[in-house]
Backbone as CSV, one residue per row, in Angstrom:
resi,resn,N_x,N_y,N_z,CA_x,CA_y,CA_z,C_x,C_y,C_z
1,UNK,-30.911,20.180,29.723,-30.840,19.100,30.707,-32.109,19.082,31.572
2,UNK,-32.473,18.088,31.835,-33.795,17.967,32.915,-33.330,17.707,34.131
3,UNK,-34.398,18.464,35.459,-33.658,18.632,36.559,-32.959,17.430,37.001
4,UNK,-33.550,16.183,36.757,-32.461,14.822,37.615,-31.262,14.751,36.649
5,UNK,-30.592,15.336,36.097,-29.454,14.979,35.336,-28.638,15.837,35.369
6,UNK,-27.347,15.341,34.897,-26.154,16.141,35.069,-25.127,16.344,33.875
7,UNK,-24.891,17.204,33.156,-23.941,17.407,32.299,-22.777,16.630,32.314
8,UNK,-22.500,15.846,31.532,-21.277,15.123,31.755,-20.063,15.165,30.902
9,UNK,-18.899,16.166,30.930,-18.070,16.159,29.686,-16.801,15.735,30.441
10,UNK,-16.010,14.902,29.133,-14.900,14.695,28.944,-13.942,14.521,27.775
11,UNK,-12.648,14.525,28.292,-11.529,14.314,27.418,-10.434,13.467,27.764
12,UNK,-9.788,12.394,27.422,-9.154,11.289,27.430,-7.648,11.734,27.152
13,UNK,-6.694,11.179,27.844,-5.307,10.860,27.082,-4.991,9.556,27.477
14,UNK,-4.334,9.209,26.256,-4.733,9.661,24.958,-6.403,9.624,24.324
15,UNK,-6.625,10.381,23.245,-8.288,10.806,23.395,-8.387,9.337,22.414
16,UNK,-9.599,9.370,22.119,-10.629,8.417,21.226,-10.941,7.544,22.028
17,UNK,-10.814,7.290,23.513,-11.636,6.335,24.435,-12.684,6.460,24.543
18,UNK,-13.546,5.040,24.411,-14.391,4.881,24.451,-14.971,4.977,26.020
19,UNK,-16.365,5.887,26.256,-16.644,6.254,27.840,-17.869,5.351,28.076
20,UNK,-18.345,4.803,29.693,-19.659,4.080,29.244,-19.722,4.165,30.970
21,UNK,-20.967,4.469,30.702,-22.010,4.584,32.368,-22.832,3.647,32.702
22,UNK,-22.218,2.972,33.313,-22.648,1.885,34.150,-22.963,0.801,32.880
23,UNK,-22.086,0.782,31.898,-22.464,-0.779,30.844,-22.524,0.172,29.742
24,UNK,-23.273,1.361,30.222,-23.687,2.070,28.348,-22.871,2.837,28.071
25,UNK,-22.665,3.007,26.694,-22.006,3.656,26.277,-22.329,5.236,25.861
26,UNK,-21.511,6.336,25.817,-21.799,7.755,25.719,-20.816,7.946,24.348
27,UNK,-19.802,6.768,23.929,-19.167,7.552,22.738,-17.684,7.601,23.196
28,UNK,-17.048,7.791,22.470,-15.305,8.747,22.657,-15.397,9.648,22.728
29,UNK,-14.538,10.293,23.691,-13.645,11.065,23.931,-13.158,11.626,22.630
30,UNK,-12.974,13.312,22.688,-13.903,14.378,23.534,-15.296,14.402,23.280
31,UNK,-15.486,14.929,24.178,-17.474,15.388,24.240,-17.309,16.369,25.342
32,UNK,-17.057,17.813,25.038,-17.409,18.669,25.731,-18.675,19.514,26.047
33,UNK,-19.330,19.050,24.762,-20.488,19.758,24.796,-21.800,19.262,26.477
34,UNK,-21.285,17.887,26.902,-21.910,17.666,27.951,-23.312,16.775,27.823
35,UNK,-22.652,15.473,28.226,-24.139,14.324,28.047,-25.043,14.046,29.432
36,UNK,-26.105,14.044,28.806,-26.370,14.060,30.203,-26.675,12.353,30.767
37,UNK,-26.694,12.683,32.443,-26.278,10.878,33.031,-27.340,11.692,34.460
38,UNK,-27.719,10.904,35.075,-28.910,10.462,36.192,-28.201,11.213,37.188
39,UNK,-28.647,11.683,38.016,-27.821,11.957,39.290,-27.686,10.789,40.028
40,UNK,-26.759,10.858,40.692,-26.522,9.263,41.979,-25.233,9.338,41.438
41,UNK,-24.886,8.224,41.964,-23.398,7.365,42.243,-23.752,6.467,40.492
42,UNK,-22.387,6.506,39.735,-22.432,5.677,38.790,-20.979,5.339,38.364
43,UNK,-20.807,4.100,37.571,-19.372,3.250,37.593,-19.077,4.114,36.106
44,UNK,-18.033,4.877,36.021,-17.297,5.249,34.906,-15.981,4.528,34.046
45,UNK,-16.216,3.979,33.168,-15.335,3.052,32.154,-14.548,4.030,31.045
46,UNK,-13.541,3.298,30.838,-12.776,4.721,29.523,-11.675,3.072,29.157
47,UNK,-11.955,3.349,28.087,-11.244,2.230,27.314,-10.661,2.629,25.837
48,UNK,-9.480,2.767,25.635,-8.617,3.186,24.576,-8.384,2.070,23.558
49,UNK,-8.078,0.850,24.317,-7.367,-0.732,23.385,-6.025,-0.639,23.539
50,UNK,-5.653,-1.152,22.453,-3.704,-0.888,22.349,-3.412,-1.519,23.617
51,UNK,-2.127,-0.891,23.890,-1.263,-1.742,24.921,-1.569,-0.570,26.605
52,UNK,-3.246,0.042,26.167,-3.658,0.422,27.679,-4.563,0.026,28.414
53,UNK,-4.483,0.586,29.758,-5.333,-0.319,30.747,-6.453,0.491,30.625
54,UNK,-7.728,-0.134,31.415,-8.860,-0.103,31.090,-8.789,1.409,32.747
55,UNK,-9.548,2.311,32.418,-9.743,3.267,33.038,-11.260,3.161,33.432
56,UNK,-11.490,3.804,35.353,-12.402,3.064,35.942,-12.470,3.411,37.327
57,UNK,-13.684,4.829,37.438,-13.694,5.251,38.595,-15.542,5.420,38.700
58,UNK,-15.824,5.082,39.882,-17.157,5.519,41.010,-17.390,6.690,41.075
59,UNK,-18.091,7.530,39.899,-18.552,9.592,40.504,-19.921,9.647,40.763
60,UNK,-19.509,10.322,42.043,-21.067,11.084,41.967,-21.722,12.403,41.504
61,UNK,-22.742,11.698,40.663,-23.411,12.921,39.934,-23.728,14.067,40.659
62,UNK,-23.621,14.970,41.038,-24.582,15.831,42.315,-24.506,16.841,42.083
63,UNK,-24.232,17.610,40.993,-24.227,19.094,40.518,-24.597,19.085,39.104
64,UNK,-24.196,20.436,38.701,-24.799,20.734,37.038,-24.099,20.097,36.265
65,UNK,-22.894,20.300,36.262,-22.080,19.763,35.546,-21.140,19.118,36.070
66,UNK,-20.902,17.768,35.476,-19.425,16.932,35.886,-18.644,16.929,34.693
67,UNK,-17.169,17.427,34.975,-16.643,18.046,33.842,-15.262,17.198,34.220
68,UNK,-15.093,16.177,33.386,-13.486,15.891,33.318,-13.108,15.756,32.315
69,UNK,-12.542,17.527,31.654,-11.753,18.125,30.775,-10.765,18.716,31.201
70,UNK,-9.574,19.009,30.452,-8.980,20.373,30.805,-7.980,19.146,32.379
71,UNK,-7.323,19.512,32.934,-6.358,19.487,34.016,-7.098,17.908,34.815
72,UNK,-8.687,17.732,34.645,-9.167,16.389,35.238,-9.777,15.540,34.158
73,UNK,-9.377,16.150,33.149,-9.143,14.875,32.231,-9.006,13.108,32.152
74,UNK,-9.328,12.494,31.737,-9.017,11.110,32.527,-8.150,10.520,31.594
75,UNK,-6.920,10.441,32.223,-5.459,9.180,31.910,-5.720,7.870,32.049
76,UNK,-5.051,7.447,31.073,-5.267,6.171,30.607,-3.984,5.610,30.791
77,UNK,-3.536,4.468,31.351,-2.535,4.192,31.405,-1.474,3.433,30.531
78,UNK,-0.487,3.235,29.889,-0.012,2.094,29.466,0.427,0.629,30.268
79,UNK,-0.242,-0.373,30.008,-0.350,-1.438,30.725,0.970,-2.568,31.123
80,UNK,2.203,-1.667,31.474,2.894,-2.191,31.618,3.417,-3.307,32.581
81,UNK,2.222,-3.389,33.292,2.298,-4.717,34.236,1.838,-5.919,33.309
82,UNK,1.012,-5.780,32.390,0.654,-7.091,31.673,1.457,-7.402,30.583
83,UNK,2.046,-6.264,29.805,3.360,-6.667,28.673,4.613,-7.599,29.664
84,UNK,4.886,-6.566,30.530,6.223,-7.208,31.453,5.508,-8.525,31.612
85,UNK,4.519,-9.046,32.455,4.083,-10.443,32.757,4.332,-11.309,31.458
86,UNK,3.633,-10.643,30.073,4.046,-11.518,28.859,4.891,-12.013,28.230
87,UNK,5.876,-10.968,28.647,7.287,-11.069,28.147,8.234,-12.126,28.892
88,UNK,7.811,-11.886,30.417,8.698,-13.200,31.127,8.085,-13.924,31.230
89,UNK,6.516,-14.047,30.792,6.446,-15.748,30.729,6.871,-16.632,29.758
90,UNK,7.420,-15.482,28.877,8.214,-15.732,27.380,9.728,-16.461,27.373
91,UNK,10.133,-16.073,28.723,11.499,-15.980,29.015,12.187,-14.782,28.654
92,UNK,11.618,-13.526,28.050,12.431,-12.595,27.574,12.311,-11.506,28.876
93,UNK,13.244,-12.161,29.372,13.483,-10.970,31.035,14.027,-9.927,30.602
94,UNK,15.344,-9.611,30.066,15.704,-7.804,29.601,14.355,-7.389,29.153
95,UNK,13.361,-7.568,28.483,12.537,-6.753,27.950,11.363,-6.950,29.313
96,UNK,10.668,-7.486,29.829,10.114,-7.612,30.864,10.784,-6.478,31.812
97,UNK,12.331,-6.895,32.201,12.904,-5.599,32.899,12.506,-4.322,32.244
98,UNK,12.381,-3.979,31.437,12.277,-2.548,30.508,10.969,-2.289,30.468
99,UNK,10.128,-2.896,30.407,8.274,-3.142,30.486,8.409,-2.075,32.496
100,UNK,8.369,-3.497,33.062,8.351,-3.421,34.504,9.065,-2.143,35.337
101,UNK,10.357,-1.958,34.691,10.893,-0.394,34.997,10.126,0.906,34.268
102,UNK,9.284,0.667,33.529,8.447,1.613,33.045,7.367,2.768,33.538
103,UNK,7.033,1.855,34.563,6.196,2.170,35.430,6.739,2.951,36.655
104,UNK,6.143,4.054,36.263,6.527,4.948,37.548,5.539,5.628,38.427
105,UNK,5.958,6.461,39.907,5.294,6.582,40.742,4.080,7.437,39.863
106,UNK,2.912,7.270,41.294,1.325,7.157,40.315,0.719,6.546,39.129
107,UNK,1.626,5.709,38.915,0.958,4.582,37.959,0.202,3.789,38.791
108,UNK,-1.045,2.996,38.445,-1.795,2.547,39.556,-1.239,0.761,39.500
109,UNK,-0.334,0.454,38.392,0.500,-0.587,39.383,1.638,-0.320,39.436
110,UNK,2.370,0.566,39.591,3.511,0.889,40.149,4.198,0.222,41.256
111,UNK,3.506,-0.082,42.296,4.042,-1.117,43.247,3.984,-2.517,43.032
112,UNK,3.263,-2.915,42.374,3.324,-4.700,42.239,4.303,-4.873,40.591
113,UNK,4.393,-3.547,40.230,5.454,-4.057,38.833,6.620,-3.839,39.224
114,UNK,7.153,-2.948,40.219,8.356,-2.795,40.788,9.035,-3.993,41.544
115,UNK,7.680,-4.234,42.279,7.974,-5.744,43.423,8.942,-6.738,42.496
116,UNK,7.794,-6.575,41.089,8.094,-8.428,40.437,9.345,-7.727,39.371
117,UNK,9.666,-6.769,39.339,11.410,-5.956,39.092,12.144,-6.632,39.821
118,UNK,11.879,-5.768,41.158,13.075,-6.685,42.349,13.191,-8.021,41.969
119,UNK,11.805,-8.486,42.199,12.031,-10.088,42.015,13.163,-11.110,41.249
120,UNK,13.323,-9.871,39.955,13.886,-10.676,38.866,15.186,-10.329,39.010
121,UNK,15.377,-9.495,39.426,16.983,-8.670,40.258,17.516,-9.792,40.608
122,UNK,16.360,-10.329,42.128,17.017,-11.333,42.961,17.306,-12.092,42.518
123,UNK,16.237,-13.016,41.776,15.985,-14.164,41.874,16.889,-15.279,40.270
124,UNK,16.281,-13.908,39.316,16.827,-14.406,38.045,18.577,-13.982,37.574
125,UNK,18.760,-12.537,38.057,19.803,-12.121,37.609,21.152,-11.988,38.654
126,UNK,20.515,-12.381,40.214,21.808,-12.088,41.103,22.364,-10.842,41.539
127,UNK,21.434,-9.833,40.970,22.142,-8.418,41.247,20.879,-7.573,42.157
128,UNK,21.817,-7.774,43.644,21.513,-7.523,44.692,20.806,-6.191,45.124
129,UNK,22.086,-5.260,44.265,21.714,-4.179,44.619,20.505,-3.201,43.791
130,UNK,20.336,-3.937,42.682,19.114,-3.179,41.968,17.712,-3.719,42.421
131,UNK,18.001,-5.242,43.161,16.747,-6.211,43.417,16.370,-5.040,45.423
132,UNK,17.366,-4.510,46.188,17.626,-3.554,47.163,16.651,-2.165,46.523
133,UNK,17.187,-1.831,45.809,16.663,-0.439,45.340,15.072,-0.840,45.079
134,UNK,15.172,-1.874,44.236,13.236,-1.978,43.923,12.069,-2.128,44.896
135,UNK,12.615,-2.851,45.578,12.010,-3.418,46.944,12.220,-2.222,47.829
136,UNK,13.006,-1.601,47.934,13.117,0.254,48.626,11.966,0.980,48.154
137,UNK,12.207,0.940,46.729,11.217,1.734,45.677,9.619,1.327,46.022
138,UNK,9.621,0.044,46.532,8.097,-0.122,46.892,7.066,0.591,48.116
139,UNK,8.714,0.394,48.883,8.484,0.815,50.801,8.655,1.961,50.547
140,UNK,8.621,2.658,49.051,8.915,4.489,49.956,7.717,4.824,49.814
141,UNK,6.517,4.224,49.327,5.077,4.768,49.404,4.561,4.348,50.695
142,UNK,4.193,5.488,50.938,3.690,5.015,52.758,2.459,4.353,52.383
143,UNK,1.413,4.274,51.794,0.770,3.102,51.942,1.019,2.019,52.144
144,UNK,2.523,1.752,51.404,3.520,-0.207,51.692,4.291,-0.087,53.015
145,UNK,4.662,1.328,53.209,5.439,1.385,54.183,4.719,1.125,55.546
146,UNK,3.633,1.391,55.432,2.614,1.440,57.192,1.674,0.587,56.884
147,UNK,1.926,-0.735,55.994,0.439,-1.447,55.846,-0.564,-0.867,55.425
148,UNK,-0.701,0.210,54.826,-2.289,0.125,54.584,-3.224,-0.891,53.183
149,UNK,-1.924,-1.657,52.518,-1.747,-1.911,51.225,-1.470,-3.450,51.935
150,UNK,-1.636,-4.495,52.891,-1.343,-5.632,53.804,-0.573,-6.654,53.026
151,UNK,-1.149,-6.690,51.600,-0.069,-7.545,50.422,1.126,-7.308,50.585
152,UNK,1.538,-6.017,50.839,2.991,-5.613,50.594,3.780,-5.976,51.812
153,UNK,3.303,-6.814,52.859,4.201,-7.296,53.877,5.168,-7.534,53.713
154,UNK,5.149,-8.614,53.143,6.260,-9.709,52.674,7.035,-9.224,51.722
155,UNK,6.992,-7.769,51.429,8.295,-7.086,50.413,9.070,-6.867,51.626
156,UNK,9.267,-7.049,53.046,9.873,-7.082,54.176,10.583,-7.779,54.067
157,UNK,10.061,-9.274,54.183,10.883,-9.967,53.664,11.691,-10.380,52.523
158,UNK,11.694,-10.156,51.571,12.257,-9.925,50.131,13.336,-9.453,50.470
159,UNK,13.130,-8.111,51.111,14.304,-6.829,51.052,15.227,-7.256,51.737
160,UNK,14.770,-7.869,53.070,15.665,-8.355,54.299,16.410,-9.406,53.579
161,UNK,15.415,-10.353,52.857,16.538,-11.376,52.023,17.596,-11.084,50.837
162,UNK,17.166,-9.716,50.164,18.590,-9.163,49.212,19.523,-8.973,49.844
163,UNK,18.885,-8.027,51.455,20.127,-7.401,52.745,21.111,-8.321,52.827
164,UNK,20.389,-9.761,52.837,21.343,-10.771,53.530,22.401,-11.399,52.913
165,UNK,21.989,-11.439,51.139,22.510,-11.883,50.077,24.284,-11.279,49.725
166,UNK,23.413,-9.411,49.538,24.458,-8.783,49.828,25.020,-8.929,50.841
167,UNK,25.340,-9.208,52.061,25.958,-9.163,53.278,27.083,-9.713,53.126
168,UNK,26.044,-11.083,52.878,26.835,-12.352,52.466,28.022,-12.294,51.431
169,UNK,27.859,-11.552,50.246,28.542,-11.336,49.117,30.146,-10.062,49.893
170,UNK,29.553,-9.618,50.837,30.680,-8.213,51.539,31.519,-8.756,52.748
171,UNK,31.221,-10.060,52.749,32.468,-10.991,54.012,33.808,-10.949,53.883
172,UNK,33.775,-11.668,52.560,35.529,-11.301,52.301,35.905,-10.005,51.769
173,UNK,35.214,-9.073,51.789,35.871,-8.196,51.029,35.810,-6.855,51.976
174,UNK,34.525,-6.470,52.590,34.933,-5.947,53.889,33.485,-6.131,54.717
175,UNK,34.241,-6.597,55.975,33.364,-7.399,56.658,32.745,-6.139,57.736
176,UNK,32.646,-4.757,57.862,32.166,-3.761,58.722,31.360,-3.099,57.581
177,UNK,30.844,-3.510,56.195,29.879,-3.044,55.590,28.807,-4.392,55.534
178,UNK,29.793,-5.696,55.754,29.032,-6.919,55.952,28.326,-6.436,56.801
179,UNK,28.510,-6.073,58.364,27.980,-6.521,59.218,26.743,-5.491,59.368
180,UNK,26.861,-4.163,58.423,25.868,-3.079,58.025,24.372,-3.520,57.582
181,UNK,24.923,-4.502,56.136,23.748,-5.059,55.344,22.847,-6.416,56.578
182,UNK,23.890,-7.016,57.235,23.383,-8.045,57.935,22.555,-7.359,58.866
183,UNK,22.520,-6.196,59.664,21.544,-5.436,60.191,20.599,-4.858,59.489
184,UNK,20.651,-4.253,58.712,19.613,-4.194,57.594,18.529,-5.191,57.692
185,UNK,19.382,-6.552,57.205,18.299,-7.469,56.808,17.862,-8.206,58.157
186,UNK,18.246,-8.077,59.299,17.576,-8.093,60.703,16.286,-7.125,60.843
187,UNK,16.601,-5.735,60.646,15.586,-4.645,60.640,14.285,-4.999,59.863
188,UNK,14.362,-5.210,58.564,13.229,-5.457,57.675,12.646,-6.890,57.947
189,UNK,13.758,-8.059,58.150,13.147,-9.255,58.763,12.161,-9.474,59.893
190,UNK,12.372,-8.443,61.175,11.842,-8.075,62.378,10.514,-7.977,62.059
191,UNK,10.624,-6.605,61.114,9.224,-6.267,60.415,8.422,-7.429,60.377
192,UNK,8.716,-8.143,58.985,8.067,-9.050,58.701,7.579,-10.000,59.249
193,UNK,8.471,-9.997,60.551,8.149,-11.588,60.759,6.919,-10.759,62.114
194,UNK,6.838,-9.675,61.974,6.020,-8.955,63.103,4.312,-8.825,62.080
195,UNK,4.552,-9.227,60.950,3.291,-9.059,60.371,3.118,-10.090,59.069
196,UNK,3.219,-11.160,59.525,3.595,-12.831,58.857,1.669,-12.478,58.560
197,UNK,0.857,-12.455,59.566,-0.624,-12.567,59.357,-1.101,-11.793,57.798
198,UNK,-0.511,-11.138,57.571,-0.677,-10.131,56.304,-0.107,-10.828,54.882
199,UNK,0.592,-11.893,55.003,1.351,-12.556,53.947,0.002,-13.477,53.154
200,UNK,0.274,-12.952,51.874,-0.346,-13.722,50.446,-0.936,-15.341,51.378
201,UNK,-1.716,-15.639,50.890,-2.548,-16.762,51.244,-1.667,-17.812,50.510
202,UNK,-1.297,-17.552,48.800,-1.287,-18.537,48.010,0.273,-18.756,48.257
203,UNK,1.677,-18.720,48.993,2.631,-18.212,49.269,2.859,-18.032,50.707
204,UNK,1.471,-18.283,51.863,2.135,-17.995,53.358,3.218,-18.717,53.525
205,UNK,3.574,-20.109,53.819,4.056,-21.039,54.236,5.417,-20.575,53.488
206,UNK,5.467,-20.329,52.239,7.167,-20.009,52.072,7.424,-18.522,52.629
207,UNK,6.765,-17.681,52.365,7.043,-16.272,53.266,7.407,-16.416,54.310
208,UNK,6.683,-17.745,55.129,6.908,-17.585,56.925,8.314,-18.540,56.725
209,UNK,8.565,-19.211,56.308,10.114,-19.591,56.321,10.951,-18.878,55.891
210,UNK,10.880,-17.872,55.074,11.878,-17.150,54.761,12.244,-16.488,55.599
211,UNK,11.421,-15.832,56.385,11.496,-14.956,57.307,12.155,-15.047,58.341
212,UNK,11.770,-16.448,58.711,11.994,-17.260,60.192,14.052,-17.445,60.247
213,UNK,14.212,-18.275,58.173,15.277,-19.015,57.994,16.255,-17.207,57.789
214,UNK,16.057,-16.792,57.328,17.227,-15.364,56.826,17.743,-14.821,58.075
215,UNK,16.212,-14.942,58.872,16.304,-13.561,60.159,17.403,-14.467,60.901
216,UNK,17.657,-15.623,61.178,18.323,-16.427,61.810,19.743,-16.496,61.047
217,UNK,19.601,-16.457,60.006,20.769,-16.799,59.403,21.616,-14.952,59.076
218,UNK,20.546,-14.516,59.403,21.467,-13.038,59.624,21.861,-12.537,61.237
219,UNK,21.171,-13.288,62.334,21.628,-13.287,62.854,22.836,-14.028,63.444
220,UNK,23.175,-15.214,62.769,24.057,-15.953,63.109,25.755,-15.519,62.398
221,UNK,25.314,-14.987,61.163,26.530,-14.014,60.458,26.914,-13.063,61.182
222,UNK,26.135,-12.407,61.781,26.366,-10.935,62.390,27.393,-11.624,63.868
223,UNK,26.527,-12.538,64.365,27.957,-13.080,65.432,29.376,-13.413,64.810
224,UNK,29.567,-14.171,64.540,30.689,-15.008,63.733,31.123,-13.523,63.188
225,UNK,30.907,-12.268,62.501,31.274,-11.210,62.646,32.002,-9.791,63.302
226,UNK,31.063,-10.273,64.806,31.202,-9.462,65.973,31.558,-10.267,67.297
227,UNK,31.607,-11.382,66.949,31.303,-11.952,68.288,31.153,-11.325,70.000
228,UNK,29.896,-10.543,69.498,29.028,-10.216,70.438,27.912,-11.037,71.051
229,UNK,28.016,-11.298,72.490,27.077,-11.899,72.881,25.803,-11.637,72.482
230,UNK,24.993,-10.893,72.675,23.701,-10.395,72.141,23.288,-11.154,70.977
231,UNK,23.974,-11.008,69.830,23.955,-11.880,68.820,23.707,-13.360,69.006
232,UNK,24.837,-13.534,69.753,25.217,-15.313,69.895,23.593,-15.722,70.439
233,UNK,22.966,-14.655,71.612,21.914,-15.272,72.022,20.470,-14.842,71.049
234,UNK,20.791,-14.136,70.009,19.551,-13.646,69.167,19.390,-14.842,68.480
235,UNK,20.829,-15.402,67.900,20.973,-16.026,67.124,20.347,-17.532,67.337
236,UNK,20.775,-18.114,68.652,20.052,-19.002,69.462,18.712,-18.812,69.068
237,UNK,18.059,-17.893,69.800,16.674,-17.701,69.757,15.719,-17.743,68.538
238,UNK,16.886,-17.477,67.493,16.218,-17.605,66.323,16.206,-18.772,65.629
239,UNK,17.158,-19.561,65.648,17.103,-20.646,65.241,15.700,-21.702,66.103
240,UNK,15.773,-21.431,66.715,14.962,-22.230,67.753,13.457,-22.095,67.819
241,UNK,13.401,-20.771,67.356,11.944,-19.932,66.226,11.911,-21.003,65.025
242,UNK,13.230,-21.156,64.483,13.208,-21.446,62.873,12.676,-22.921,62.788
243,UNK,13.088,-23.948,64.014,12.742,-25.413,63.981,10.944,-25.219,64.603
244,UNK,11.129,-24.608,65.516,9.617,-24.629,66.143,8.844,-24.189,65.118
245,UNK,8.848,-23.544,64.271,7.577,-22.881,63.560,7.856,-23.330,61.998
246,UNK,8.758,-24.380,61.899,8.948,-24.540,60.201,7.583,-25.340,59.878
247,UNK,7.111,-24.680,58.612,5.803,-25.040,58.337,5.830,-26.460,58.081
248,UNK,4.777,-27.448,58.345,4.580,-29.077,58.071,4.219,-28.775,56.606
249,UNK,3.762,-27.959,55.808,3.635,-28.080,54.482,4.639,-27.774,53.445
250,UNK,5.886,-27.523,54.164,7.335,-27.543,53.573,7.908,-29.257,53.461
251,UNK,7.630,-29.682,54.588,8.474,-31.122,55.078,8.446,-31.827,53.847
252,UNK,9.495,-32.302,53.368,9.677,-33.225,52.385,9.769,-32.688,51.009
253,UNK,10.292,-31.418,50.659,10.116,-30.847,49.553,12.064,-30.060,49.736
254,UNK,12.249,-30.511,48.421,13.818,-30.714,48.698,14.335,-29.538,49.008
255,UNK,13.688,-28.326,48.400,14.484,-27.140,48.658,14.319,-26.563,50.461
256,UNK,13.616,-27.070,50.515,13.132,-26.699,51.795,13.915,-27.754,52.938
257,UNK,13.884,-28.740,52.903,14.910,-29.979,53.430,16.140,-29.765,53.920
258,UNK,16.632,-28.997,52.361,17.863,-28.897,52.312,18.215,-27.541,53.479
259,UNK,17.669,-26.595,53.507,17.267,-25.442,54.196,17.652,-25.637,55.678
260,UNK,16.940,-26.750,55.610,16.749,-26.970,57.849,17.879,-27.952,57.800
261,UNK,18.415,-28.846,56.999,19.346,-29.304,56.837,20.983,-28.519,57.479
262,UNK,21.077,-27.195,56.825,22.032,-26.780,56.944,21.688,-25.563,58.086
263,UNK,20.183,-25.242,58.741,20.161,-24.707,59.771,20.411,-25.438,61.145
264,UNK,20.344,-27.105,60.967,20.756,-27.859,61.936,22.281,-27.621,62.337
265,UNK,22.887,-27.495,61.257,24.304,-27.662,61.021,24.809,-25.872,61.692
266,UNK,24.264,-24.958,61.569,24.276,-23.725,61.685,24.291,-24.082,63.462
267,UNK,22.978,-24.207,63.800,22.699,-23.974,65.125,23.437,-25.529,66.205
268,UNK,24.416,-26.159,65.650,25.066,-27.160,66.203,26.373,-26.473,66.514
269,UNK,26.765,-25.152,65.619,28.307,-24.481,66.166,27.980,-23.828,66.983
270,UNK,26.642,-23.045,67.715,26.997,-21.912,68.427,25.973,-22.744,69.932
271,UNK,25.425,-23.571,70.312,24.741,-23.980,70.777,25.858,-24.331,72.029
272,UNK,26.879,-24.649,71.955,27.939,-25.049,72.659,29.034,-23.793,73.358
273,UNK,28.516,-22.742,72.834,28.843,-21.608,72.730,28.195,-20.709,74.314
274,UNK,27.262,-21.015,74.655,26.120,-20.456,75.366,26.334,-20.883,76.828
């Protein structure tokens, strides 16, 4: 090796990836014998094909040898965020579910394949409590949990909206686990609606209604529940959030219509109440 350079070995799982420094290529995986690469900062590529993701980290050269063999080996992932995406744009959701549940913690999309799990919980299949668990499963990484990750706001709201679903679903059947989930989805709603600024660009305007319309509509259950004042006046307050701040780029779009429609109707029983 000549003094500006640095030994560079590795080994792949699965191996035969192709490695390349900054555009060029060094070959597959293994190469222990040690290639040599420039000292400095350089972009490292590892590419297998098949159904894995493209591997892809920033090292700096700065010693004799840079060695990722043996225990720092470089993993390659299986790309189960882009099969799951293929599969339900297919319509084939059980297998998308099975793709998307694949992915587990330290997978580097582990949180946005879990999210669009929940999603399909909620949204496609009705089952509350697995669409609860996924959206849990996102918030137990403290990066989602404390913002440092700002996309993941609005899994606040998501969660707060399964809370509410379920709540909703535990009225007639027992209404002191109702009134459990309906706090729940107050708690995580709070959140959210405490960090609306962090919500997806392409998606603000329905995030901030969801937020606004659930948190209200869980607070208005939780009265009619308890009939506790506190409520009666959260509930007020929220509705009154929900007309003042409903986005003008909702107005006239039926699902949304229909929405403030029946929050009029909501906040016309308890208004008389006060």
């Amino acid at each position: 090796m000549t003094p500006n350079t640095a030994a560079f070995k590795a080994e792949s799982s699965p191996s035969g990836a192709e490695v390349s420094v900054d555009g060029e290529s060094l070959g597959k995986t293994p190469f222990t014998e040690g290639k040599p690469v420039e000292l400095g900062f350089h972009t490292i590529k590892a590419s297998v094909g098949q159904d894995y993701r493209e591997w892809e980290e920033i090292v700096e050269f700065d010693k004799e040898v840079i060695d990722k063999t043996g225990p720092n080996k470089i993993v390659l992932h299986k790309d189960y965020l882009r099969l799951g995406d293929e599969e339900y744009k297919n319509g084939a959701i059980e297998k998308a579910i099975t793709l998307y549940s694949s992915t587990e913690k330290g997978h580097p999309d582990y949180s946005v394949a879990r999210h669009r799990l929940a999603q399909i919980y909620l949204d496609d299949k009705g089952d509350y409590e697995n669409a609860i668990r996924e959206f849990e499963n996102v918030l137990s990484l403290p990066e989602n949990q404390q913002l440092i990750y700002k996309r993941f706001a609005v899994t606040f709201t998501n969660l707060g909206h399964a809370y509410y679903l379920k709540a909703n679903d535990l009225i007639k059947t027992d209404r002191n686990e109702a009134a459990r989930y309906f706090q729940k989805a107050i708690d995580n709603l709070q959140t959210a609606k405490q960090n609306t600024r962090f919500f997806p660009n392409d998606n603000y305007d329905e995030g901030l209604h969801d937020t606004i319309y659930y948190l209200a509509l869980s607070y208005h259950k939780l009265y009619l529940l308890s009939k506790k004042d506190t409520f009666l006046r959260n509930a007020n307050w929220a509705w009154r959030d929900y007309f003042d701040f409903f986005p003008k780029t909702l107005e006239g779009k039926a699902e949304y219509e229909k929405a403030r429609d029946g929050a009029k109707v909501y906040w016309s029983q308890i208004k008389d109440k006060l």
